[in-house]
C-alpha positions in Angstrom: 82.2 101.1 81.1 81.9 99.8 84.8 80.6 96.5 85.5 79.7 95.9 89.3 80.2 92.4 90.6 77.8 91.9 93.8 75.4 89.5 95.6 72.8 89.5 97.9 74.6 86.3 100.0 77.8 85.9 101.5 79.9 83.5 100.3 79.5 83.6 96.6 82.4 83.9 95.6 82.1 87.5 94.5 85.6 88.8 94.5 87.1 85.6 93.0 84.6 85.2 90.2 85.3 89.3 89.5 89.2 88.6 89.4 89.1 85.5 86.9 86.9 87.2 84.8 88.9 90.4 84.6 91.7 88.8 84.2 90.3 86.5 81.6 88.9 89.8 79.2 92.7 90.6 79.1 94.0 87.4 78.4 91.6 86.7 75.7 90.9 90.2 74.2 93.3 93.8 73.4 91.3 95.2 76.2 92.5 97.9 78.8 91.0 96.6 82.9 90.9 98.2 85.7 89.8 96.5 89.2 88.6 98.5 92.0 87.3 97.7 95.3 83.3 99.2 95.8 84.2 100.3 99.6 86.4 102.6 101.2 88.8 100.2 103.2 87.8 96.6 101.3 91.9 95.4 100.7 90.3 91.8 99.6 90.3 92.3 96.1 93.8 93.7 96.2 94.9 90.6 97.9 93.7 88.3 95.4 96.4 89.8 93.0 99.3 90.6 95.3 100.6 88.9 98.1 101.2 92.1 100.1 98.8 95.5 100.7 101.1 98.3 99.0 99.6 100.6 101.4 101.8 100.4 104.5 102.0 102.2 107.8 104.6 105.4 107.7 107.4 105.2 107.2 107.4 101.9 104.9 109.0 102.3 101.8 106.2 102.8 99.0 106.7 101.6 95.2 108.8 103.9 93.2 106.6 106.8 92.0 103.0 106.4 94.0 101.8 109.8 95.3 102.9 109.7 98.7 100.5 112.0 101.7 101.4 111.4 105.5 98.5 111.7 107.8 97.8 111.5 111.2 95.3 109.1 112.5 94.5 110.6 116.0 92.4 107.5 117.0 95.2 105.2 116.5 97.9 107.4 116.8 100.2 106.5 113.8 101.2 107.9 110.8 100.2 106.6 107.7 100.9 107.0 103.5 98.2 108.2 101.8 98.2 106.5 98.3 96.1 104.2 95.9 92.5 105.1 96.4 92.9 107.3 99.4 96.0 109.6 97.5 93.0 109.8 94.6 90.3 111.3 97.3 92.6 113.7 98.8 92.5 115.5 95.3 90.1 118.7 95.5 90.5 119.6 92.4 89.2 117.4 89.3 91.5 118.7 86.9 94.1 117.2 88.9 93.0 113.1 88.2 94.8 113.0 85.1 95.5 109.5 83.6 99.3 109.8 84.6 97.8 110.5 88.3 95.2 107.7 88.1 97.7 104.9 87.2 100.5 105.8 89.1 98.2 104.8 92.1 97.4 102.3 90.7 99.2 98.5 91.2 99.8 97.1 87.7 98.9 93.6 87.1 99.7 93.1 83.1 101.6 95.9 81.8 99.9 98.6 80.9 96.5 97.2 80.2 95.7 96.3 83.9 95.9 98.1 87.2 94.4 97.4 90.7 92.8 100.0 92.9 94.1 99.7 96.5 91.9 100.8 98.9 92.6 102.9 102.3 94.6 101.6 104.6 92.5 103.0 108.0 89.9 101.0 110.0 86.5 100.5 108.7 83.3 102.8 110.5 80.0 101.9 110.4 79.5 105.7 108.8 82.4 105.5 106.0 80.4 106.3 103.3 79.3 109.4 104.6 83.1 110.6 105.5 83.7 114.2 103.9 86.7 112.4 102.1 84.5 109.4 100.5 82.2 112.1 99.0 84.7 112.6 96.5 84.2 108.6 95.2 82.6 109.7 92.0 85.1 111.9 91.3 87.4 109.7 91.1 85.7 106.7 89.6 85.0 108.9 86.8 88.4 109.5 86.5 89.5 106.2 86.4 87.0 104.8 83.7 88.0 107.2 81.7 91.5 105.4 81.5 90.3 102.3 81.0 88.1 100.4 78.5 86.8 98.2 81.4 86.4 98.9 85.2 85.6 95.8 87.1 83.9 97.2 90.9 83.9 94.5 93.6 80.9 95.6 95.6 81.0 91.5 97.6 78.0 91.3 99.5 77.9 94.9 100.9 74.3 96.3 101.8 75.5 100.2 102.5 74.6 103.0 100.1 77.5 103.0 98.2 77.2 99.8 97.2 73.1 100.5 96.0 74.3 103.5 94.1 77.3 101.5 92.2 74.6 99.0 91.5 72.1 101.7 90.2 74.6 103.6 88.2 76.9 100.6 86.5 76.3 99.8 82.8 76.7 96.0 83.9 75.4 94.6 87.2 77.2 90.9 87.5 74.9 89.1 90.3 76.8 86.0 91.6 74.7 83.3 93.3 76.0 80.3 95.3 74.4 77.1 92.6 72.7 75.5 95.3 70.2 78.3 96.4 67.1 79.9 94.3 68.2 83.2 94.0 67.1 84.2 90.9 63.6 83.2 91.6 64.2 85.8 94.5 64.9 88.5 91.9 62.3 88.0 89.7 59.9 88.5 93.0 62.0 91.5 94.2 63.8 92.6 91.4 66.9 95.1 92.5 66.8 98.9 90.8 69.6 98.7 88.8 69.7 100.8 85.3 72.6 98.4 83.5 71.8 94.9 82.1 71.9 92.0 84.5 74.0 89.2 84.2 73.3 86.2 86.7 76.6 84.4 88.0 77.1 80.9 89.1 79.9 80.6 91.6 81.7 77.3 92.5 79.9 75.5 89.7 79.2 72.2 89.7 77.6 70.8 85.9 76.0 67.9 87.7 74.3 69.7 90.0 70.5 70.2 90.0 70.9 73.7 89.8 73.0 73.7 86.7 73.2 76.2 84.0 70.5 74.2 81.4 68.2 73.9 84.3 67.9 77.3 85.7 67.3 78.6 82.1 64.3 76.5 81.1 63.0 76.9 84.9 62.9 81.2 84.7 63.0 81.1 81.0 66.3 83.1 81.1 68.1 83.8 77.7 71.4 82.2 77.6 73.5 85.4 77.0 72.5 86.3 80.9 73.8 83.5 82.7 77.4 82.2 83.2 79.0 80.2 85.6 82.8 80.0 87.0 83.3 76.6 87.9 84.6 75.2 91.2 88.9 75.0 90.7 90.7 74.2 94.0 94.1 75.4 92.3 92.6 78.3 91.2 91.5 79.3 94.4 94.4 78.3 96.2 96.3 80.5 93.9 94.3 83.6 94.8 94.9 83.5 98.9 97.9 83.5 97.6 97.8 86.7 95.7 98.6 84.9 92.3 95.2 84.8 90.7 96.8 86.1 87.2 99.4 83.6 87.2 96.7 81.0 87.7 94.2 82.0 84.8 97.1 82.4 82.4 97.3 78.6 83.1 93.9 77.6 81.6 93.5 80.7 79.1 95.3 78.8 75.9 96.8 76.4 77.4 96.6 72.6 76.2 94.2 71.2 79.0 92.2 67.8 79.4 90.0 66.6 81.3 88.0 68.6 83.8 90.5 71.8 83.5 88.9 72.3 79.5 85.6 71.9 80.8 86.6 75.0 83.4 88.6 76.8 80.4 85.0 76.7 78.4 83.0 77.9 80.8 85.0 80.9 82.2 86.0 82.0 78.5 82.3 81.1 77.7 81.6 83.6 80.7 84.2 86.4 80.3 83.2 86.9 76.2 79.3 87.3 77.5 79.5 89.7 79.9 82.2 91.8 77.3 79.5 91.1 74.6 76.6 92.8 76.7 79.3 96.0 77.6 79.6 96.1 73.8 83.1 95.7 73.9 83.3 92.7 71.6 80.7 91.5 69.0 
């Protein structure tokens, strides 16, 4: 089951709304996650859950048991360790993406229920989509929702083809929306082609805003299983710069809160369960 995470605006919050939710699903259900960046070389998911990149440049010591490739970068000329994503694309052979392979390139988050993708380590091209390599994406994405009851993508704000296609194929397309701008009215006029259901995502919510979530349903008429929100949580973000983001969600996920922390609690649990309930994961 992948559920793409993406927005037609920069700054919305994308990646961080992705992460709490993911990391919310495990915390509140016996799910399995898996978080994957929707690019080639995008490391900013990664960072929101570790404080360092595990890829490094050769010969940096890699984590016990990653599979481990040198190659030669020409145009930089250094060396680097092929694991994580770009380990996974180097496999010709499908066969050869078994689960053991999958997660041991993987960066595990909550044992054995949830693992991070990290993505290559080599500069971004204007073309990277179209590398011989990358052609081998849905190979591997296959591969890795296979493992996995849940496969969050982060496709941010990207515009490339890649990102269209992980939008057209996912069985949930998450579109976040800064609260202050009419975005939704902008997809009812131009409506994305996307074959999953759509979820509409408030980012840095603010209840007493005049784009709230009671608001924006009467306006478009938009049933209330399609539209969450992730409030606004300085500590919570402050947590993910710091790669910490699970550590901070585990703070408001059962936890005995007050004040404006139960009111953030509600909404991203209120969230998290509706986007699981449209994958069909939970009733």
């Amino acid at each position: 089951m992948k559920i793409a995470f993406w927005s037609e605006q920069q700054g919305a919050g994308t990646t961080f709304n992705l992460a709490v939710t993911a990391c919310a699903a495990v915390l509140l259900h016996p799910v399995t996650v898996a978080v994957v960046p929707g690019g080639y070389h995008d490391e900013i998911l990664e960072s929101r859950f570790f404080q360092t990149a595990r890829n490094t440049l050769f010969p940096g010591k890699q984590e016990e048991g990653h599979g481990q490739q040198a190659m030669f970068v020409a145009e930089s000329q250094e060396y680097f360790l092929a694991s994580g994503l770009e380990y996974l694309l180097r496999q010709k052979n499908p066969e050869a993406l078994t689960e053991r392979v999958i997660k041991t390139n993987m960066r595990q988050i909550v044992a054995n229920r949830m693992y991070c993708l990290s993505a290559s380590p080599k500069p971004e091209r204007e073309w990277w989509y179209q590398d011989s390599l990358f052609t081998r994406m849905s190979q591997v994405m296959d591969a890795v929702e296979a493992c996995f009851d849940l496969v969050f993508v982060d496709c941010g704000s990207r515009q490339d083809d890649y990102a269209k296609k992980v939008l057209q194929k996912a069985d949930i397309c998450v579109l976040n929306m800064n609260q202050g701008e009419e975005v939704i009215g902008e997809f009812y006029r131009n409506p994305p082609r996307v074959r999953g259901k759509i979820v509409f995502l408030l980012g840095k919510y603010f209840e007493n805003a005049l784009y709230n979530r009671n608001n924006l349903q009467r306006l478009y008429r938009i049933e209330e299983d399609r539209l969450g929100a992730v409030p606004y949580n300085s500590q919570l973000q402050a947590a993910s710069q710091r790669g910490r983001i699970m550590d901070g969600v585990k703070c408001y996920i059962g936890s005995s809160l007050k004040g404006k922390n139960i009111e953030f609690e509600k909404e991203l649990i209120r969230t998290t369960n509706l986007i699981l309930k449209l994958a069909g994961v939970i009733a």
